[in-house]
N, C-alpha and C positions, 0 to 999 in steps of 0.2 A: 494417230488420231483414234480415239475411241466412239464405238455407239454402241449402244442397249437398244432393245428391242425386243419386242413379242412376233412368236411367231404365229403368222394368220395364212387360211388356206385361200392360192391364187383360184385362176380362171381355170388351169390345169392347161392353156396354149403353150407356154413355155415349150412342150416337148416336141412339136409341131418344128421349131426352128433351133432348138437347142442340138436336135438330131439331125442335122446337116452337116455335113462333111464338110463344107466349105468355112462353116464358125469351128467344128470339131477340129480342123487343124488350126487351127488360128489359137483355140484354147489352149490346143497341147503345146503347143509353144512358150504360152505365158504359164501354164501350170504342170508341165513335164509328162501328163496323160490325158488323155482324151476325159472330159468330163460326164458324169452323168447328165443322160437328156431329160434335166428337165431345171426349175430353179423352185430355194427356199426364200418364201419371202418372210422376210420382217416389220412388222411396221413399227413407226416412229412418232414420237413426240416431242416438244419442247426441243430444249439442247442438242439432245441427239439430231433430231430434224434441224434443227439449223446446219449443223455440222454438214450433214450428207446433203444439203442446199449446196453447199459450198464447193463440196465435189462435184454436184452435178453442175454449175457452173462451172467449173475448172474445166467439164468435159464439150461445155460450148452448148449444155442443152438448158434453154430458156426458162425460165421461174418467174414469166411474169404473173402468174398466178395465185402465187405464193402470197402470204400474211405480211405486210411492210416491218411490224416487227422482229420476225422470224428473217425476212430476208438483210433487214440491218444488222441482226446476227451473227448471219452467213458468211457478211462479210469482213467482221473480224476475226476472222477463222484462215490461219494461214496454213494452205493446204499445198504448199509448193513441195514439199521435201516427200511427197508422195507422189510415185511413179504412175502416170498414164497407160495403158494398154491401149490401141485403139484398133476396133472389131470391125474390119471392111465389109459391107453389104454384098448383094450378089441379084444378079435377076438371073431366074430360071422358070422357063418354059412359058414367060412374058408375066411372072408373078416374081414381085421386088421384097427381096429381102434386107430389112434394114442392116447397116452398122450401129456399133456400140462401143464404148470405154468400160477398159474393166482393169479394177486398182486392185493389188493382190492383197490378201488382209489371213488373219485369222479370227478362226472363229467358238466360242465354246460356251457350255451352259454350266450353270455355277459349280455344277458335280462334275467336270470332264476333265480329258485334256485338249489342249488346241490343234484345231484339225485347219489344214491349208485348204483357202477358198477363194474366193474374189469377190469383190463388188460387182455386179456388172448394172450398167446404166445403159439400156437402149436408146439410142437415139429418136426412136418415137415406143411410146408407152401412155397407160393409161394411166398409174402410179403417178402420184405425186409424193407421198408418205409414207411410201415403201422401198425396200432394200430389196434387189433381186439377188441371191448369192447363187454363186454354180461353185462345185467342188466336185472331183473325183468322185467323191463320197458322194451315197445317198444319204445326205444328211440326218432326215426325219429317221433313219435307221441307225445312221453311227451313232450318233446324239443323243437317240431316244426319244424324241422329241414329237410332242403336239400343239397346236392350234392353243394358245398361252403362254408359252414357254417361254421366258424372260433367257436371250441370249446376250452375247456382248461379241462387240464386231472390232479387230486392231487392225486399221488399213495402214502398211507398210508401204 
């Protein structure tokens, strides 16, 4: 599966929970090295946003929200042959850290080459038309990349 996307700058929280050792080994598992703490987001429209409806569905996380068109979209988007990751939660120090799905994909901007990354879909987020990507990589740095920048996502 393919998506496009511009990339837009988050809340800057990400790094808040990307920097836990308890998701940090969880990453390195699905992506072979602990990830940079923090995520790039992308946002989405049209096709693309049906598509990544589809995964977030797959991951069990609710779209009642979502456009009736966009979500009958979604669901002719057969998203089976793409492998789940799924990111266990944790409470520490009586503060609850959510779980996540994260699909491994690559990622690159029309002048690049493909750099390994992942989906990842929180299980509570405020995104409904965004892509969170975590990679090794400081992305905005490997990439070159700013707040516009027309990428493309291939979830494996």
């Amino acid at each position: 599966m393919e998506l496009s996307g511009t990339v837009s700058s988050g809340l800057g929280r990400a790094q808040v929970f990307m920097a836990q050792e308890h998701y940090q080994s969880q990453f390195k598992k699905i992506l072979g090295q602990e990830v940079w703490p923090g995520t790039l987001n992308v946002q989405l429209s049209g096709e693309d946003f049906a598509k990544y409806v589809a995964l977030r569905e797959s991951s069990g996380i609710d779209t009642l929200d979502i456009d009736e068109e966009i979500k009958l979209q979604s669901e002719q988007i057969d998203v089976s042959g793409i492998q789940a990751h799924r990111i266990r939660g944790f409470l520490r120090e009586g503060r609850s850290f959510g779980g996540a799905t994260a699909f491994l994909a690559t990622m690159k901007k029309s002048d690049s080459e493909d750099v390994d990354c992942a989906i990842l879909i929180p299980d509570l987020t405020r995104h409904v038309d965004v892509v969170e990507i975590i990679s090794v990589d400081y992305l905005r740095e490997s990439l070159n990349l700013v707040d516009g920048d027309v990428v493309s996502l291939k979830a494996r």
